[in-house]
C-alpha positions in Angstrom: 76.7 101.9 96.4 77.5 101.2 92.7 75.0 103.6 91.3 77.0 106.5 94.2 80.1 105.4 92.3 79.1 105.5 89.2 77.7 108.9 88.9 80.3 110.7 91.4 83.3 111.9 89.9 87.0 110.5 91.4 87.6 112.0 94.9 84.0 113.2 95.4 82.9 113.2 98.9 79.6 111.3 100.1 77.8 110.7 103.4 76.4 107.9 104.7 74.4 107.9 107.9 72.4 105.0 108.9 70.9 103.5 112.7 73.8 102.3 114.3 73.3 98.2 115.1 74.1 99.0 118.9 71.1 100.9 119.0 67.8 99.7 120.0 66.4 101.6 117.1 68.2 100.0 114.6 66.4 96.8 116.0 63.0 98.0 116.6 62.2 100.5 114.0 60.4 98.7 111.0 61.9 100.9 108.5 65.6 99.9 109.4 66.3 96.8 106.6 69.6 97.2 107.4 71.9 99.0 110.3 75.6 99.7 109.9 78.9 99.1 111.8 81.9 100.9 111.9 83.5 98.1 109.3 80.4 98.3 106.8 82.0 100.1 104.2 85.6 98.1 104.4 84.4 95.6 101.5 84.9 98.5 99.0 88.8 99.5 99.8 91.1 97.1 97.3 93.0 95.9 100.0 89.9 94.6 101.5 90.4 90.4 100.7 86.5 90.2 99.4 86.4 93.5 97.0 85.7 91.4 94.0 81.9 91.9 95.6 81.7 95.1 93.7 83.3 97.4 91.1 83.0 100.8 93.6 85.8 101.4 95.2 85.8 104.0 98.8 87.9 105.1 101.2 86.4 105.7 104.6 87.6 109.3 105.6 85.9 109.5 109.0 83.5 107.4 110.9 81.5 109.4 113.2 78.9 107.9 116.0 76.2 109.9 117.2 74.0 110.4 119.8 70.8 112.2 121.1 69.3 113.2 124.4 71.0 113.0 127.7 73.5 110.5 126.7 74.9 113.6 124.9 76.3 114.1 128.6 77.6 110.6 129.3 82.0 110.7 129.8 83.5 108.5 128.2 80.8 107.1 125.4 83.7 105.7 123.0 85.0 103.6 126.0 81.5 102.5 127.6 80.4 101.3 123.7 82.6 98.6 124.2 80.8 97.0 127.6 77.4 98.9 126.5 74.4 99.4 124.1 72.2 102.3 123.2 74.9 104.6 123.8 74.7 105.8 120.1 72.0 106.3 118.1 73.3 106.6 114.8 76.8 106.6 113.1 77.9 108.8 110.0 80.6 107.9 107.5 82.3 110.5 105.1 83.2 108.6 101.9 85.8 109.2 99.4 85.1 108.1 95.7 87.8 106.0 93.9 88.0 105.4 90.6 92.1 105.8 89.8 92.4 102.4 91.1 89.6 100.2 89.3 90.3 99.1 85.6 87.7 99.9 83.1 86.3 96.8 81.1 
């Protein structure tokens, strides 16, 4: 996430999709080191109470879950993801670059 920062330009727009960790994939696939929640990215806002992690700042524009298949059918999925798993597959974020706020060395 640094090196994103770093050689994006203030306000530039990235995407992040990753295996969602309700999803059995994100689980049993052995190329998934990591899965992603819908607070993964909240460490890099300033407000956030442990941004001193890292230098990049983001704001989280949209979060986005997805899903493949027949669950593509399924009412309700944002409701059932409470009570359920495997509902979504993946989940997408649109970030915005911020560099206004962060005080060069």
């Amino acid at each position: 996430m640094e090196e994103l920062w770093r050689i994006c330009r203030d306000g530039a727009r990235i995407t992040v999709r990753g295996p969602y960790y309700k999803s059995h994939y994100a689980f049993g696939d052995p190329t998934h080191r990591h899965f992603f929640t819908e607070n993964s990215f909240v460490f890099f806002a300033d407000s956030h109470m442990h941004s001193f992690y890292s230098h990049a700042r983001f704001k989280v524009e949209r979060t986005r879950l997805v899903t493949h298949g027949l669950r593509l059918l399924l009412p309700f999925k944002r409701f059932l993801n409470f009570f359920l798993w495997n509902i979504f597959d993946e989940i997408e974020f649109t970030l915005l670059v911020k560099k206004e706020s962060v005080k060069k060395p």
